[in-house]
N, CA, C and O of each residue as an XYZ file, in Angstrom:
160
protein
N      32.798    -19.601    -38.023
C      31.508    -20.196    -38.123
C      31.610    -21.372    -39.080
O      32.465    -21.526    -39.952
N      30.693    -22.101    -38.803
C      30.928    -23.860    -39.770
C      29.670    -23.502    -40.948
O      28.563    -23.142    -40.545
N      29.942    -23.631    -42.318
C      29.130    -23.009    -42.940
C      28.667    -25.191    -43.366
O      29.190    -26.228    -42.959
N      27.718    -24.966    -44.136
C      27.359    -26.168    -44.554
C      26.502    -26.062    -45.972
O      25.426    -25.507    -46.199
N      27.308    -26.737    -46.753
C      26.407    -26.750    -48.242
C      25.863    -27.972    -48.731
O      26.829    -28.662    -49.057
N      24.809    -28.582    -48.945
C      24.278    -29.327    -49.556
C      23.750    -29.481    -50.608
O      22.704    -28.895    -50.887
N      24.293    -30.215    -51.339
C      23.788    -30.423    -53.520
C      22.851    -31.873    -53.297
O      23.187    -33.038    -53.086
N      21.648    -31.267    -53.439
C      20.472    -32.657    -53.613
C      21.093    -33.179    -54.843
O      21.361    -34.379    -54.795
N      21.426    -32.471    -56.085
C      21.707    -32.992    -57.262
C      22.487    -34.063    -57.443
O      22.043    -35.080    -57.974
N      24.028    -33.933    -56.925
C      24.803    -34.461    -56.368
C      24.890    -35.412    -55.298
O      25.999    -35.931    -55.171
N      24.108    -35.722    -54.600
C      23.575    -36.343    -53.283
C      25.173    -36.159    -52.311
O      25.898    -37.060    -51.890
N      25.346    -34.604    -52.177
C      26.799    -34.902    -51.242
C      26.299    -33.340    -50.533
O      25.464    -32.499    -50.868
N      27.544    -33.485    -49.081
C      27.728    -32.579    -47.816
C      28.542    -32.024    -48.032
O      29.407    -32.833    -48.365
N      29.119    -30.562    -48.106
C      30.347    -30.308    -47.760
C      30.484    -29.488    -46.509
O      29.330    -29.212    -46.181
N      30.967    -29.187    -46.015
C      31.444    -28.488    -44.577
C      32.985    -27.778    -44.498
O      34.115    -28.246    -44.631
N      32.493    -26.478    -44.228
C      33.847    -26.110    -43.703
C      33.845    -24.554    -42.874
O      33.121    -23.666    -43.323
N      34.422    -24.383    -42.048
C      34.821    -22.736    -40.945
C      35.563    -21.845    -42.223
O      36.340    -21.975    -43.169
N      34.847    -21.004    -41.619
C      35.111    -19.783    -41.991
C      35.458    -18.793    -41.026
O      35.042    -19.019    -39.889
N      36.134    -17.729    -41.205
C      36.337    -16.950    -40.463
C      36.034    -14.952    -40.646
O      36.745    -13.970    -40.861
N      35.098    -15.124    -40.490
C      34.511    -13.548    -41.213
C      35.265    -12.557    -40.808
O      35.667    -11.615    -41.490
N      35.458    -12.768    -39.695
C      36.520    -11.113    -39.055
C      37.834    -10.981    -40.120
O      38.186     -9.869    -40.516
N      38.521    -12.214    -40.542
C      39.538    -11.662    -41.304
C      39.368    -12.546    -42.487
O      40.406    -12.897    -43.047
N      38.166    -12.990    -42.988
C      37.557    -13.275    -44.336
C      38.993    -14.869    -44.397
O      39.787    -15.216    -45.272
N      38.791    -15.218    -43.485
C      39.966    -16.396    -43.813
C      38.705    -17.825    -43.707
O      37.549    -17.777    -43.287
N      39.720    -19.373    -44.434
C      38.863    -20.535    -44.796
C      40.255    -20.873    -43.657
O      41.403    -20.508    -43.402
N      38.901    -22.096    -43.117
C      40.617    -22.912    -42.571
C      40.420    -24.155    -43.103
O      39.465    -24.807    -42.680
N      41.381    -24.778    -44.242
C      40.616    -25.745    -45.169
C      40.725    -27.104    -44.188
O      39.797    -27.801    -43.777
N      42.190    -27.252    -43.944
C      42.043    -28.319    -42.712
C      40.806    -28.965    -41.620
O      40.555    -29.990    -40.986
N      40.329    -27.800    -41.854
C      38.206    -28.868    -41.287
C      37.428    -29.011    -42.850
O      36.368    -29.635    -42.801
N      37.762    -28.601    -43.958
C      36.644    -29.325    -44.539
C      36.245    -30.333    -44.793
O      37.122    -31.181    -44.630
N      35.473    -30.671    -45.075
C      35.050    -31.962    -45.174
C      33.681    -31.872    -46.496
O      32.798    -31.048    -46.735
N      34.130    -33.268    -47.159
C      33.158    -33.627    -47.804
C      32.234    -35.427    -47.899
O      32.875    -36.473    -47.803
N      31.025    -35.397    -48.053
C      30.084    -36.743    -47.620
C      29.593    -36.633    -48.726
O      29.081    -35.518    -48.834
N      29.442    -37.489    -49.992
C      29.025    -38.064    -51.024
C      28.262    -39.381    -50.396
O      28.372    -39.924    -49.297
N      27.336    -39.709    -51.696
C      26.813    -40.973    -51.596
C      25.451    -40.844    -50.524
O      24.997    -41.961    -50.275
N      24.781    -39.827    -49.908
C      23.817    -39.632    -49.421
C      22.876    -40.058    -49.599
O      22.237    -40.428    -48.615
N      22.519    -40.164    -50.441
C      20.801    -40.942    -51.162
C      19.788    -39.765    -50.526
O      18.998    -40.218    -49.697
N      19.696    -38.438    -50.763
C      18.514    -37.514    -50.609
C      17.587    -37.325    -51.180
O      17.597    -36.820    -52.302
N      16.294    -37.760    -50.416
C      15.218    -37.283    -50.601
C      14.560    -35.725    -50.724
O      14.523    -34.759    -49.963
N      14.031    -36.019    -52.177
C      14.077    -34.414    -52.810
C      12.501    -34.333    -52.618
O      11.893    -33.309    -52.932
């Protein structure tokens, strides 16, 4: 599953799969987006 976290504080995205059946990250998709400018 693609989990997704967002820090208004921070104005950044991060993204990344997970895999619950055997509690594994696959870091190779994460991703991170700074510089957002969010409206709080």
């Amino acid at each position: 599953m693609r989990l997704v976290e967002i820090d208004t504080a921070a104005n950044s995205l991060h993204t990344w799969i997970y895999g619950p059946y055997n509690n594994q990250t696959f870091t190779e998709y994460d991703r991170t987006v700074t510089g957002l400018g969010l409206v709080r």
